[in-house]
N, C-alpha and C positions, 0 to 999 in steps of 0.2 A: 370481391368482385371476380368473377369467371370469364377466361376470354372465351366468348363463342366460338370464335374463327379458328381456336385452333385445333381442329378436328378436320376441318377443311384446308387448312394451311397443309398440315400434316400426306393430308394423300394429295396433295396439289404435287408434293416435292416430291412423292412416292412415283406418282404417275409422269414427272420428269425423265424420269432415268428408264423410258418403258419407250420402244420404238414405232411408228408409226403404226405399222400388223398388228403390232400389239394393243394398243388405242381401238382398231378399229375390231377386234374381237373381246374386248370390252364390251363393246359396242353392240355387237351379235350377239353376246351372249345374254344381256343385258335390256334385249329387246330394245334400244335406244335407237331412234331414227336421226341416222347419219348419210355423209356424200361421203364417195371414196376420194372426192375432189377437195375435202377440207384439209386444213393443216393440221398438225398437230396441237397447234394452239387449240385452233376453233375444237379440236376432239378434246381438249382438257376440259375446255368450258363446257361445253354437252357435257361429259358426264360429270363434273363436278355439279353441273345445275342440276343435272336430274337425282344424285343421289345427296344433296343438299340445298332443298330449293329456298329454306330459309335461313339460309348462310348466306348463300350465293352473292347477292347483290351487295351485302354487306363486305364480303372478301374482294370483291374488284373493285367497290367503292363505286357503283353504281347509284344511280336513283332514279327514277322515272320522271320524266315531264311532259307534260302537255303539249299537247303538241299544236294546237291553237297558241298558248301563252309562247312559244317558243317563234312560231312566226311575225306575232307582234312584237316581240320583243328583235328581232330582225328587222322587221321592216322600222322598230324605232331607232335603232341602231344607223341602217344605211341613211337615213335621213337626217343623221348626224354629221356624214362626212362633206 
């Protein structure tokens, strides 16, 4: 068994050690559309999404949801308390 994620793990901690200028001419160079206003969190995620987009969600431990099932599931929730 092969871990996927560690290709993305890998320049996750690569692009740590890299300072904000530097993220954002990643960035430039890279044609990735950014804000000069983001952190450098938000710029690890940009380019980690864009040069791994089927890693990505697997490496933050993201997943998608509905977002109907997500308000009912809210509004069954406050109906609880």
């Amino acid at each position: 068994m092969t871990d996927t994620t560690y290709p993305i793990r890998v320049r996750y901690f690569t692009l740590q050690n890299l300072n904000k200028n530097q993220l954002i001419n990643i960035c430039k160079t890279q044609d990735y559309i950014y804000n000069s206003i983001y952190s450098k969190l938000q710029l690890y995620h940009l380019i980690l999404r864009n040069e791994y987009p089927n890693e990505f969600d697997e490496f933050i431990n993201f997943c998608e949801v509905d977002k109907e099932e997500l308000i009912d599931r809210i509004n069954e929730l406050g109906k609880k308390k």
